[in-house]
C-alpha positions in Angstrom: 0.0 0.0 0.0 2.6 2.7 0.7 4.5 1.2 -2.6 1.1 2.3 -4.5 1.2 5.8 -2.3 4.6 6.8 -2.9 4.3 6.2 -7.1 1.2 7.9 -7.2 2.8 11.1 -5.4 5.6 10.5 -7.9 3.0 10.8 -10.9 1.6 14.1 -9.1 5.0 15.5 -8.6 5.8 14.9 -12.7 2.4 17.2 -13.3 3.2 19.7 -11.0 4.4 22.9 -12.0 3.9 24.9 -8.9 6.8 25.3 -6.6 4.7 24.7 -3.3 2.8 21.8 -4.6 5.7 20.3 -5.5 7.2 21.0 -1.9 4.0 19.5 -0.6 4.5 16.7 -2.6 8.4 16.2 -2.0 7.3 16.3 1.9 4.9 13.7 0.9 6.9 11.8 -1.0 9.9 11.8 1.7 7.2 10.8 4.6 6.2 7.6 2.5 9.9 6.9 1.9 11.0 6.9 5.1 8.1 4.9 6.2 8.8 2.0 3.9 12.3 1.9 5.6 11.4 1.5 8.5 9.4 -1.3 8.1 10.7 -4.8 8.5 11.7 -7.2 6.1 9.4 -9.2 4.4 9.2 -12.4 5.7 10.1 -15.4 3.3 7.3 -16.3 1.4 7.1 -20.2 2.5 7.1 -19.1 6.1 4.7 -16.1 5.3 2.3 -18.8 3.9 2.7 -21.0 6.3 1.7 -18.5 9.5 -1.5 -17.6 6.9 -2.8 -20.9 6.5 -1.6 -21.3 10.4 -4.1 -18.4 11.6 -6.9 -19.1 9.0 -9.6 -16.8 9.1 -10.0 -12.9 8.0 -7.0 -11.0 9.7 -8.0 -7.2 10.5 -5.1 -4.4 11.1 -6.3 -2.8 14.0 -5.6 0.8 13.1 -7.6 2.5 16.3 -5.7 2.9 20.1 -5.2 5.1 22.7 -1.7 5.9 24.5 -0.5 6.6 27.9 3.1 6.9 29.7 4.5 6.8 32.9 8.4 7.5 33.9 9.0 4.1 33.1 6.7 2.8 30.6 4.6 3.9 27.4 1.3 2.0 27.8 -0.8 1.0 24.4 -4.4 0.5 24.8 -6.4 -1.7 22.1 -10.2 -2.1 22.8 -10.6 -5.6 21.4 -14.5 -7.1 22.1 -14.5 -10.6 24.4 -10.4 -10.9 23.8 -10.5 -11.5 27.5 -12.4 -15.0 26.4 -9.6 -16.1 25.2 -7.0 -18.9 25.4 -3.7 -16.1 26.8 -1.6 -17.7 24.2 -4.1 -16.3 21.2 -2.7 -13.0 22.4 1.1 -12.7 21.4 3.3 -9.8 21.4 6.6 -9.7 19.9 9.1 -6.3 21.0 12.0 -5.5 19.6 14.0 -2.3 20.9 12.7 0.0 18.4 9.0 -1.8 17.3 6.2 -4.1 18.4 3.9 -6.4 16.5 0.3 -7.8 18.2 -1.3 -10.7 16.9 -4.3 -11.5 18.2 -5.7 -15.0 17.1 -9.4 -16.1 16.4 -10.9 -13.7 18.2 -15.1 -14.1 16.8 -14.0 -16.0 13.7 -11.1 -13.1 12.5 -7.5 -12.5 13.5 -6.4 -8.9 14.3 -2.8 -7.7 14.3 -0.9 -4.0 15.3 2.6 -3.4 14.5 4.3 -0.4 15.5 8.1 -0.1 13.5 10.6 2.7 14.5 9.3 3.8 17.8 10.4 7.3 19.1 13.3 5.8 21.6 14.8 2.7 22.4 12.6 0.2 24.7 13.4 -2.6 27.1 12.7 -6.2 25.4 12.8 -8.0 29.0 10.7 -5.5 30.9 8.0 -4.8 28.2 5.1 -7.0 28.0 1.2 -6.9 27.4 -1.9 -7.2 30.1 -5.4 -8.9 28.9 -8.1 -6.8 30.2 -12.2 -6.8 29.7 -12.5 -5.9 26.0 -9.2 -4.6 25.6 -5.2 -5.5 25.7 -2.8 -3.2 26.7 1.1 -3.7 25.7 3.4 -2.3 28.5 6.5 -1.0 26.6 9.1 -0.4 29.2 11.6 2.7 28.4 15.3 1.9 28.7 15.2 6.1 30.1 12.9 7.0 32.1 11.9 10.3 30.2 8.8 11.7 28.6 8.3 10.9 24.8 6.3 13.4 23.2 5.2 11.0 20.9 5.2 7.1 19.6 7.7 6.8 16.5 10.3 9.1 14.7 7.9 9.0 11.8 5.2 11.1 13.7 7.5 13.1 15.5 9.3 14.1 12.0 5.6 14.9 10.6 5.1 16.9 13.5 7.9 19.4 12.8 7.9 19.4 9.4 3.8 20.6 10.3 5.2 23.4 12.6 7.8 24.6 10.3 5.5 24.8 7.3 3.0 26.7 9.5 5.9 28.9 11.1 5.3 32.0 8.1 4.7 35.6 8.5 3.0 35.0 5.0 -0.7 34.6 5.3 -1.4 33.8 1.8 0.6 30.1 2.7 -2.3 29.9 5.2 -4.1 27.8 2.0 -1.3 25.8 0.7 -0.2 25.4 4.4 -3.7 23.7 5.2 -3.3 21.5 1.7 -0.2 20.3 2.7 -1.3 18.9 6.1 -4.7 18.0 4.4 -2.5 15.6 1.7 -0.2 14.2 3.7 -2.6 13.0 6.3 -4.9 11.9 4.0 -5.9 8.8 2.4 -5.8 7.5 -1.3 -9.3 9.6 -2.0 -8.2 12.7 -0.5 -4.9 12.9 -2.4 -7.0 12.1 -5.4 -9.6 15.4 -4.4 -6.8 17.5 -3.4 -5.2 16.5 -7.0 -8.7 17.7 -8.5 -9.5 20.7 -7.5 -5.6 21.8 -8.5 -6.3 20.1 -11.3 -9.8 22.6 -11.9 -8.5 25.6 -10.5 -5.4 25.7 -13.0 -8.2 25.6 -15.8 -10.1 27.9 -14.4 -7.2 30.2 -14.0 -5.7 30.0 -17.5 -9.4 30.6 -18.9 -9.6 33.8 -16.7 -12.5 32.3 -14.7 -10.5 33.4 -11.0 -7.3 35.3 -10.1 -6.5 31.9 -8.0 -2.8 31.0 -7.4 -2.4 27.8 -5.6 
């Protein structure tokens, strides 16, 4: 999927003429990149066929969670209906120092996994674990320094500033393109497609004299 994203913002970037889209797309474009480096290897395809026809099923990436921390841990919580029904070893968590993968087996007929790849700061492998409550699992991800993390992975936190410097302008008419960029890059498939659209329309509209519009 990000393999589909990052050649589509490729196209875009080929048809854009405007210098700010094309920023907006090159911050794009390096987001997506960076993502697909961070995530792990694929797995060999006998033994990636093999833990498919292991689970069986329809397997749902849980995309929804809320996050806590303490001094020493950053706490993950998945609301997961009945998971507390069932066996503890349907429930596995795997932790690396830097990422996290949930697998949660046969849960009402489908199997639901998380994986979290190139968290914020290093975490301990020994002292993290994960907690079955009612309707929800919670993975305890123990810091190797007890300090606040001001967010979950590098990804997000690299987002966040390239957000604040793009909004850091005594220029108000980059108020727009400003709110395009953050609309783009957090949005899905559709909403690139719209954003594409309407620059698409507007460029018309401009060269036919319809509006003074410069985006």
């Amino acid at each position: 999927q990000l393999q589909k994203d990052l050649e589509e913002v490729k196209e875009l970037l080929t048809k854009a003429t405007r210098k700010r889209l094309r920023d907006a797309l090159m911050t794009e474009k390096h987001k997506i990149e960076l993502e697909i480096k961070n995530q792990p290897p694929p797995k060999p395809k006998d033994a990636a066929e093999e833990e498919k026809s292991s689970l069986g099923g329809y397997t749902v990436k849980i995309n929804n969670y809320g996050w806590d921390q303490s001094d020493k841990f950053i706490k993950i919580y998945i609301s997961l209906n009945g998971v507390q029904k069932l066996p503890a070893e349907n429930v596995q968590v795997n932790f690396t120092e830097r990422s996290f993968d949930l697998l949660v087996k046969n849960l009402n007929g489908k199997n639901y996994t998380m994986t979290f790849n190139n968290l914020l700061k290093p975490i301990s492998v020994e002292g993290s674990s994960r907690k079955i409550k009612t309707d929800m699992v919670l993975v305890m991800c123990r810091k190797k320094r007890e300090e606040k993390w001001e967010c979950l992975t590098q990804v997000e936190k690299e987002s966040k500033e390239k957000e604040k410097a793009a909004y850091d302008t005594s220029d108000p008419s980059e108020g727009l393109m400003n709110l395009l960029k953050k609309m783009y890059a957090e949005g899905d498939d559709e909403m690139k497609r719209t954003i594409n659209k309407a620059w698409v329309e507007s460029r018309e509209k401009q060269s036919k004299g319809d509006i003074p519009m410069d985006i």
